[in-house]
C-alpha atoms as one frame of an Amber mdcrd trajectory, in Angstrom:
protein
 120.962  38.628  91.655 123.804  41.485  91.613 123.815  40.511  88.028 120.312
  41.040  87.166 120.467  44.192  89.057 122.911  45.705  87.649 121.905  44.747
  84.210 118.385  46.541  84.822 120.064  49.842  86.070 122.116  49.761  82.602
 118.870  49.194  80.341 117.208  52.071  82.852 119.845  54.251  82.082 120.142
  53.690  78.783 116.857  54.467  78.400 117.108  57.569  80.353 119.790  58.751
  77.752 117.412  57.636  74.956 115.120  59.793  76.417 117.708  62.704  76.834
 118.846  62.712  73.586 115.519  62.663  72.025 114.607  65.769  74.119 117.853
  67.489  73.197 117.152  66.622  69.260 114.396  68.211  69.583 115.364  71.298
  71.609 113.909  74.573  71.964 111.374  75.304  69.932 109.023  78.274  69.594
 105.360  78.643  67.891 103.992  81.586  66.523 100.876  82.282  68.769  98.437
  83.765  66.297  96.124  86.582  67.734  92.902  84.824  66.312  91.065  81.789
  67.567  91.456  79.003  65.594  95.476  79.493  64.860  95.767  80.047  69.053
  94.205  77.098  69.866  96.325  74.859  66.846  99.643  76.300  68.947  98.421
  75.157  71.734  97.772  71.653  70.471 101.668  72.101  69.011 102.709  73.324
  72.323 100.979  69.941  74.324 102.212  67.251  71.808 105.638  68.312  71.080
 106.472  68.967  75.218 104.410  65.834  76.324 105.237  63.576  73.376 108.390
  64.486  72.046 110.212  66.049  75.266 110.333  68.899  73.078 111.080  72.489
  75.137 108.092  74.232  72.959 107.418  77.708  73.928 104.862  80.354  72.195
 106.022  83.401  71.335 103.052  86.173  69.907 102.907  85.922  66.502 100.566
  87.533  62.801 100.685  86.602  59.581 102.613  89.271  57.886 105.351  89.898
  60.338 105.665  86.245  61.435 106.491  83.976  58.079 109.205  87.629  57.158
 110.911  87.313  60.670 110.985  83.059  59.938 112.716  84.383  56.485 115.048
  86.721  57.893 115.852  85.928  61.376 114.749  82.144  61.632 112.828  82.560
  64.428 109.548  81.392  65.358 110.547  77.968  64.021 106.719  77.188  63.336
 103.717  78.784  62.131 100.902  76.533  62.844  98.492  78.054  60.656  99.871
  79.953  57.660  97.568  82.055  55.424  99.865  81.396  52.763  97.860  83.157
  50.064  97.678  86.130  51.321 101.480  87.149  50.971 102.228  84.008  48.131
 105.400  85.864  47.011 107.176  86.139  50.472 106.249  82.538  50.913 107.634
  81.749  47.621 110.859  83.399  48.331 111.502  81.366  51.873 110.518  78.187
  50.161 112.912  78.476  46.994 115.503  80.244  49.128 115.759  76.924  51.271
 114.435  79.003  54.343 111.021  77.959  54.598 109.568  74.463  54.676 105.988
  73.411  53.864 104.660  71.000  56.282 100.849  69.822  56.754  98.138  71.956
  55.003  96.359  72.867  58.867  92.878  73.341  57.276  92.669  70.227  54.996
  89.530  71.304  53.081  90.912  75.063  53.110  89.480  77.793  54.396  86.036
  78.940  53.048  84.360  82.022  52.236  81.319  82.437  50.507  77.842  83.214
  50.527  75.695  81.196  52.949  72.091  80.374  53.848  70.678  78.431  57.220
  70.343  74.712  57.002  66.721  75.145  57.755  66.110  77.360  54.508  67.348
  74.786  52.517  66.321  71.640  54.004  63.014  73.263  53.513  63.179  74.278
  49.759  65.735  71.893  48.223  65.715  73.431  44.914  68.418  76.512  46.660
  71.681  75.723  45.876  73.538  78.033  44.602  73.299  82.060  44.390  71.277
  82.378  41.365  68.674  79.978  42.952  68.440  82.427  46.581  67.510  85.430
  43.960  64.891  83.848  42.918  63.652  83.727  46.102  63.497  87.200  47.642
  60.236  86.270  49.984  62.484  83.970  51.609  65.123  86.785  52.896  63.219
  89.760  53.343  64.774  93.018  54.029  64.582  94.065  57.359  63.366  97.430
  56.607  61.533  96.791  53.253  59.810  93.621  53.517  58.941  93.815  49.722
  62.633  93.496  48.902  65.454  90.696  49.388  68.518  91.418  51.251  72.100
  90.134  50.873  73.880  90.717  54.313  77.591  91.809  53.677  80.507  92.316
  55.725  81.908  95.800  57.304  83.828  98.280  55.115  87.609  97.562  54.867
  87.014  93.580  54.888  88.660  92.263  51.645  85.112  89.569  51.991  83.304
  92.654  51.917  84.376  94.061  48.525  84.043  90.715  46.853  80.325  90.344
  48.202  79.971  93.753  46.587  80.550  92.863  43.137  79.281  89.752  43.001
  75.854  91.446  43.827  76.753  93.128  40.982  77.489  90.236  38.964  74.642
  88.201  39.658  72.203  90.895  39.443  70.766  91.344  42.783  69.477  94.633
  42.478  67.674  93.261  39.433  66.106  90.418  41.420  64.985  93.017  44.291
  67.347  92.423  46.894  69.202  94.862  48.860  73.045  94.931  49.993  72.675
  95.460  53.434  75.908  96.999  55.189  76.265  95.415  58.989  78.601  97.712
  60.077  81.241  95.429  61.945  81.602  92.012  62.556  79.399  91.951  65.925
  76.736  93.488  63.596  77.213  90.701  61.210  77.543  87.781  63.782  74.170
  89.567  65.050  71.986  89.115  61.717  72.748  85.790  61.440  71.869  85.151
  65.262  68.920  86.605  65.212  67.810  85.409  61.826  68.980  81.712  63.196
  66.841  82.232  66.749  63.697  83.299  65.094  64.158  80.579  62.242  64.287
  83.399  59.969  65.506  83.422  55.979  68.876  84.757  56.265  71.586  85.103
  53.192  74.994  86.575  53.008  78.841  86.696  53.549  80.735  84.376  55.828
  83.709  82.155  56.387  85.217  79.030  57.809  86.536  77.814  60.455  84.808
  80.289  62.737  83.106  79.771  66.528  79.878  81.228  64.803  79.554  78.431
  61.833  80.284  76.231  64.926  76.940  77.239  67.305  74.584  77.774  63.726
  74.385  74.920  61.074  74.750  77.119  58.060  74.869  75.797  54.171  77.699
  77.843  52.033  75.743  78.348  48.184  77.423  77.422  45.258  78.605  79.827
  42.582  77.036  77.891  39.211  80.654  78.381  37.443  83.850  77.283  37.737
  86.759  79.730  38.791  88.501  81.681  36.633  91.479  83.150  38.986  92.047
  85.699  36.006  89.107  87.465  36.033  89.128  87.007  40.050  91.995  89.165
  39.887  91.167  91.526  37.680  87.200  92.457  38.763  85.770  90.513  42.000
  88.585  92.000  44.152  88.548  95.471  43.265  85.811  98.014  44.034  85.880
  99.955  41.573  85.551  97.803  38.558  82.381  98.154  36.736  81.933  95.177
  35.283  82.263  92.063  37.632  81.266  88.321  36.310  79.873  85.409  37.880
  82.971  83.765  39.765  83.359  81.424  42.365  85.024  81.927  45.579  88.544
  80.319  45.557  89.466  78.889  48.754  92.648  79.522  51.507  95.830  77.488
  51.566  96.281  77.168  55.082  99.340  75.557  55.529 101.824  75.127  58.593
 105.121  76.534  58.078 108.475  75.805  59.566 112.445  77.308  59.336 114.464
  75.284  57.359 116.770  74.593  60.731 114.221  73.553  62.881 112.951  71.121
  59.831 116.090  69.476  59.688 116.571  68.782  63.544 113.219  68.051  64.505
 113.565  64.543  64.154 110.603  62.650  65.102 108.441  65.062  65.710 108.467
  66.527  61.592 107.007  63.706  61.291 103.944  64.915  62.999 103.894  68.320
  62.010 103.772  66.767  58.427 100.526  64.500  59.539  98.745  67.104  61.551
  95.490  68.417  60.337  92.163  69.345  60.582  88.760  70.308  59.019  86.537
  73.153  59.156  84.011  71.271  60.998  86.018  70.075  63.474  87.527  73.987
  63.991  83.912  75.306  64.027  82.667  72.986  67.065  86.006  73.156  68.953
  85.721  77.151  68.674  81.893  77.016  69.689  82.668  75.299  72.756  85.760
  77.808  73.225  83.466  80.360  72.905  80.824  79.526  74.952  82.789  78.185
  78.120  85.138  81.432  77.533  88.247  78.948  77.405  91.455  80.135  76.477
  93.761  78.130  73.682  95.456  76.040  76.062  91.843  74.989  77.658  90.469
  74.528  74.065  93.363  72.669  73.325  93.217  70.562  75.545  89.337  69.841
  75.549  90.428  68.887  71.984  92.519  66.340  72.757  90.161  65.076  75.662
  87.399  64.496  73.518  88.772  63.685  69.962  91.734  60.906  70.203  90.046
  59.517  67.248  91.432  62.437  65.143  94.884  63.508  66.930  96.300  60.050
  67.845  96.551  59.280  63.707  98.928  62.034  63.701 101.733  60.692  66.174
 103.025  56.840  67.012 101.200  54.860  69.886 104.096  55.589  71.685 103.753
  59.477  71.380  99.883  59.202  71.789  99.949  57.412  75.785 102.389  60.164
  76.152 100.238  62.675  75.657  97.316  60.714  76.992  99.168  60.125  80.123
 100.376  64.108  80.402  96.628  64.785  80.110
């Protein structure tokens, strides 16, 4: 009986330091806390998964884009970036990566994130044959102007957006003057978010710029048009990004790398848990309804998070072990 005894207080404790010294693999580790809604509530997913499941001591710290991935380069610290916009500054990110100071983990957003032009579900459910842009400019009666009802009208974004210049020339490019629409200037985003509302509410045609994942694609089933050509990043570069060039072509809308980042020291003591960070994604769709419900129960990223992994084990628990997922489950 002593025996026995004493042999389960060794396998306890062993398993005690097992625990330990996973925990102190795994350390201290901070997340960049992005200030918009879909990276917040990934960190906060990060945060629950690596404390609960792999006794990690995960803090988030407040993080951007720009001044997050250069302080990872330069200081090493956050040691994660859940969601990195990676295009948008591709030469600083090339420079951490090659310099061995950056590592590329999961891509966040697996099908990328999306901008575009994009029409109700309804409109096109009822007239198939609207697909792309060329076919919605054809079709002017179907998105009447709100002030000239004779005329079309392409919604765009407010002044200083980067989605807002693009939308400008490729009204240019596709001729929608020509066709008898208008480019209708919303002002800000609550004036955007607004058109599309109220278009949506009274089942009204409504066509212009948006992007994924957002809370507002999440609430209203929308249907992003194709271009009818395939990209040509060149002439992206040179013409459908800059305002003042007077002769824009028919492109199509490239889409984000969104891709989680971490410093080259946390990579190589993370143990277990890089092996999650590697797995861990998820789609626009998924982003869209989890921000619609964030949005519309005014839940922070820690309550979205965890309403996320409440409600969808079916996605999370493929990126971790069993082991990791009761965990979690169990911390829950």
């Amino acid at each position: 009986m002593n025996k026995l005894l004493a042999t389960t207080c060794l396998a306890a404790g062993l398993l005690g330091l097992a625990g330990t010294a996973s925990a102190a693999e795994c350390g201290d580790v901070t997340i960049a806390n992005m200030n918009w809604q879909s990276a917040e509530v990934l960190a906060n997913v990060d945060k629950i998964i690596l404390t609960e499941g792999y006794g990690c001591n995960a803090e988030l710290v407040v993080g951007d884009t720009v001044p997050t991935i250069t302080s990872m380069i330069e200081k090493g610290q956050p040691d994660i970036a859940p969601e990195g916009w990676v295009d948008l500054l591709p030469d600083v990110v090339n420079r951490g990566l090659e310099e061995g100071k950056l590592v590329g983990a999961a891509v966040a957003l697996s099908d990328g994130a999306v901008q575009g032009w994009w029409v109700p579900k309804y409109i096109v459910d009822a007239n198939p044959d609207i697909k792309t842009i060329d076919d919605v400019l054809k079709h002017k009666e179907l998105f009447p102007d709100p002030e000239d009802a004779s005329k079309g009208a392409v919604f765009n974004g407010p002044q200083g957006w980067g989605g807002t210049v693009v939308t400008t020339q490729l009204y240019k490019a596709y001729g929608g003057e020509a066709a008898g629409f208008t480019l209708v200037d919303t002002g800000s985003a609550a004036g955007l978010d607004g058109s599309i509302a109220k278009a949506y509410e009274r089942k009204q045609g409504w066509v212009g710029y948006y992007w994924a994942p957002t809370a507002l694609l999440g609430k209203y089933e929308m249907v992003k048009l194709g271009h009818g050509v395939e990209a040509d990043a060149a002439e992206w570069k040179r013409c459908n990004t800059v305002a003042d060039c007077p002769d824009p072509k028919k492109n199509d809308w490239p889409k984000d790398k969104v891709q989680t980042l971490l410093t080259k020291t946390f990579a190589d003591r993370a143990g277990p848990a890089l092996d999650y960070l590697n797995k861990r994604a998820w789609t626009n769709d998924t982003v869209n309804k989890l921000m619609a419900w964030m949005t519309d129960n005014q839940a922070s990223g820690e309550e979205g998070a965890k309403h996320f992994l409440q409600e969808n084990p079916d996605i999370w628990t493929t990126w971790v072990s069993s082991d990791v997922a009761e965990k979690v489950k169990s911390a829950l």
